[in-house]
C-alpha positions in Angstrom: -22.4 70.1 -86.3 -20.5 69.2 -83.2 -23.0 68.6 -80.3 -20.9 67.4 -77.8 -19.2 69.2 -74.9 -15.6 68.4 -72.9 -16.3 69.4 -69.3 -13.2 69.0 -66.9 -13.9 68.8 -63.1 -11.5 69.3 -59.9 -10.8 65.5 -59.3 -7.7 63.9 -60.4 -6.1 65.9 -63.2 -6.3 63.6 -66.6 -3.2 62.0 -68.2 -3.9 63.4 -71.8 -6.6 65.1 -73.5 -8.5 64.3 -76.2 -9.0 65.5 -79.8 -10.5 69.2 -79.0 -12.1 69.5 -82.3 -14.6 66.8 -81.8 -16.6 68.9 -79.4 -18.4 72.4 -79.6 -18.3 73.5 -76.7 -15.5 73.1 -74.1 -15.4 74.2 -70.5 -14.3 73.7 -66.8 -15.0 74.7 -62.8 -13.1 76.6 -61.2 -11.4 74.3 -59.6 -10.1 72.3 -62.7 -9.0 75.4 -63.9 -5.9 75.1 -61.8 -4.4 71.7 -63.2 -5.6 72.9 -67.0 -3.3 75.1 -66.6 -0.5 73.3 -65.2 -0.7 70.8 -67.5 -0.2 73.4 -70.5 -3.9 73.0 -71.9 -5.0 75.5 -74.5 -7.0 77.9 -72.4 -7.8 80.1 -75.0 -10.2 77.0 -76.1 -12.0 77.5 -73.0 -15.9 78.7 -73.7 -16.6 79.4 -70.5 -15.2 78.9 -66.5 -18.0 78.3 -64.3 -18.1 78.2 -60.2 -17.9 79.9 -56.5 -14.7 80.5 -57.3 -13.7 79.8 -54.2 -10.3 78.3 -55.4 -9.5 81.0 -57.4 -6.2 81.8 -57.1 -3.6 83.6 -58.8 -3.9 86.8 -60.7 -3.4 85.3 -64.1 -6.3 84.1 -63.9 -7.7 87.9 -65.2 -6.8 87.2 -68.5 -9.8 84.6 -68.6 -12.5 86.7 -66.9 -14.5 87.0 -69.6 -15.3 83.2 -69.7 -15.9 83.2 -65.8 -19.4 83.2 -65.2 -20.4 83.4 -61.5 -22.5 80.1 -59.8 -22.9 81.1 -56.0 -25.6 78.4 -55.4 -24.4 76.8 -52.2 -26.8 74.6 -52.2 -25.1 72.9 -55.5 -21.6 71.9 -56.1 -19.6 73.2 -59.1 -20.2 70.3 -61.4 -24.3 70.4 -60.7 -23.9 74.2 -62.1 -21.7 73.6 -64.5 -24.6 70.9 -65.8 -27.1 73.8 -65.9 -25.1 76.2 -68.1 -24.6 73.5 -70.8 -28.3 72.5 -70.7 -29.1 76.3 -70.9 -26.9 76.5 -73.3 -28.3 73.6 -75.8 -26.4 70.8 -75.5 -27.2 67.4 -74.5 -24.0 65.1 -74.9 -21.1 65.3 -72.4 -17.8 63.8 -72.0 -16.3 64.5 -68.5 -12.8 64.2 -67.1 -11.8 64.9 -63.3 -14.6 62.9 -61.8 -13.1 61.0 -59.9 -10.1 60.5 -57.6 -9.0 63.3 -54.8 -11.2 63.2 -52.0 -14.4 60.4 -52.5 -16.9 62.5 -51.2 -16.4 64.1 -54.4 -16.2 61.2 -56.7 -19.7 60.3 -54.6 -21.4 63.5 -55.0 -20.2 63.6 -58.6 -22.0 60.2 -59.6 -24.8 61.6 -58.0 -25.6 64.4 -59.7 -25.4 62.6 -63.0 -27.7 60.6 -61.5 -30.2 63.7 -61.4 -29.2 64.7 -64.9 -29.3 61.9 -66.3 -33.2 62.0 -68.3 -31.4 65.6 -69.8 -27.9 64.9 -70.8 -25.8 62.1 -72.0 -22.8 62.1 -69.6 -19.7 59.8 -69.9 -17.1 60.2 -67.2 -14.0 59.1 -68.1 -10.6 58.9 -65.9 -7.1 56.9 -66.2 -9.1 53.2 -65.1 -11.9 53.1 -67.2 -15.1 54.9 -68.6 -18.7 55.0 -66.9 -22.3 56.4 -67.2 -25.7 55.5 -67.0 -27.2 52.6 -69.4 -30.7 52.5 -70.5 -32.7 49.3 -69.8 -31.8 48.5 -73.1 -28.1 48.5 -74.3 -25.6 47.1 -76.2 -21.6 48.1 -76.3 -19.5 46.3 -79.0 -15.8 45.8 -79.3 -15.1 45.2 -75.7 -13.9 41.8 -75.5 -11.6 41.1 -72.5 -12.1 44.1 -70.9 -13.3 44.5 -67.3 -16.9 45.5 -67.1 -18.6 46.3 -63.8 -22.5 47.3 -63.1 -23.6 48.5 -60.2 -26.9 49.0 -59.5 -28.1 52.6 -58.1 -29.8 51.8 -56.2 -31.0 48.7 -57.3 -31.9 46.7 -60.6 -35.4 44.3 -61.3 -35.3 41.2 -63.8 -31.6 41.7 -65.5 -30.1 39.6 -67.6 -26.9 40.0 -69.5 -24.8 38.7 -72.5 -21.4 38.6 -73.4 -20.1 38.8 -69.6 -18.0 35.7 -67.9 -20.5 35.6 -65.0 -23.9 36.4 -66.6 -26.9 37.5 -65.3 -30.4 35.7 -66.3 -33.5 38.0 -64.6 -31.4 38.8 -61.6 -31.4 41.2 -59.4 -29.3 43.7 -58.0 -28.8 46.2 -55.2 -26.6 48.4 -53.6 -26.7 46.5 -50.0 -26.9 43.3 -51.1 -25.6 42.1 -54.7 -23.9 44.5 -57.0 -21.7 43.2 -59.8 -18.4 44.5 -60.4 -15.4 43.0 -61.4 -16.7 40.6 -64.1 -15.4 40.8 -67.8 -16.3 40.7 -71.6 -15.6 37.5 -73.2 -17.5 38.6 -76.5 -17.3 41.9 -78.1 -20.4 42.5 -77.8 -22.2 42.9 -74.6 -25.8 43.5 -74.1 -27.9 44.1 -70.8 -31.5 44.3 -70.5 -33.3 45.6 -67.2 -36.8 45.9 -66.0 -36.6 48.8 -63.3 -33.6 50.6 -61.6 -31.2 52.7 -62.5 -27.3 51.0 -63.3 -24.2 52.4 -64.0 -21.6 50.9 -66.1 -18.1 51.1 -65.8 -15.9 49.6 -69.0 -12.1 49.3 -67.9 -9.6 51.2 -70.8 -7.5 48.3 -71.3 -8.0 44.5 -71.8 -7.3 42.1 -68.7 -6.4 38.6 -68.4 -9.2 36.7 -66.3 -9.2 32.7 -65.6 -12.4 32.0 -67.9 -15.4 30.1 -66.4 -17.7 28.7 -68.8 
């Protein structure tokens, strides 16, 4: 059974998409809707269109109705709403494209409300740079040697330690206004972090890089 859903989001348009038949449910805001379309995506494989429509434009658009469902929570933004209906609607594992980029406030608010989701749903944002999401205080990610990992705390991490990285972390500590730790690298490929309190998220860059190694 395919459990997973694609959700696409009105930040920077992705460069390609990925295999549709992986996931069982596929859907956008309104917003996204726009660049889907540009780019010559299948919109027929859309389940549903969700949002204020407030950027709905154009009268082709008609031909879709029937997968718009209606948010006008403005107390919410699109993706938050978009959230709901797949948690309403069973699902619990999300891959998401068009988080970030465009304005930042947007790239902001959208990290944010994973943050809120994130004891419900199983998010992964991914964009042209790298992937990212929440890690559990236990976690492991293999086959990522020499690529570019970053963590950064949210607000802050208690007592973490870390394998596998170029700069490692032994019971360390991490916060938003003081320490964070991006920019370090994989050097095994398998990295592991362990964490007492906190929350982190965890950015993995696409492709490998080429760091001066410090043992």
């Amino acid at each position: 059974m395919k459990d997973k859903v694609l959700l696409f989001i009105n930040g920077d348009a992705p460069e390609s998409f990925p295999g549709l038949d992986d996931y069982g449910l596929i859907a956008c805001t309104d917003g996204a809707f726009h660049y889907l379309k540009r780019q010559g995506f299948p919109l027929d494989q859309l389940d549903f269109i969700s949002g204020d429509f407030d950027s709905h434009i154009g009268s082709d658009e008609n031909v879709y109705q029937d997968k718009f469902i209606l948010t006008l929570d403005q107390d919410k933004t699109d993706f938050h709403k978009a959230l709901e209906i797949i948690l309403e609607k069973g699902f619990h594992d999300v891959d998401v494209l068009g988080g970030s980029g465009g304005e930042q406030d947007h790239f902001l608010g959208n990290i944010t409300v994973a943050y809120h989701f994130k004891d419900q749903l199983n998010i992964k944002f991914y964009d042209a740079f790298s992937e990212y999401y929440f890690v559990p205080k236990n976690f492991t990610l293999k086959n990522i040697k020499n690529k570019m990992i970053s963590l950064y705390p949210f607000p802050s991490v208690e007592n973490i330690t870390t394998k596998g990285l170029n700069w490692p972390l032994t019971n360390g500590s991490l916060s938003i206004i003081s320490r964070i730790g991006t920019r370090n690298f994989a050097v095994e490929d398998e990295v592991s972090i362990q964490y007492e309190s906190g929350d982190l998220l965890f950015f993995v860059g696409i492709n490998e890089i080429e760091y001066p190694k410090i043992y």
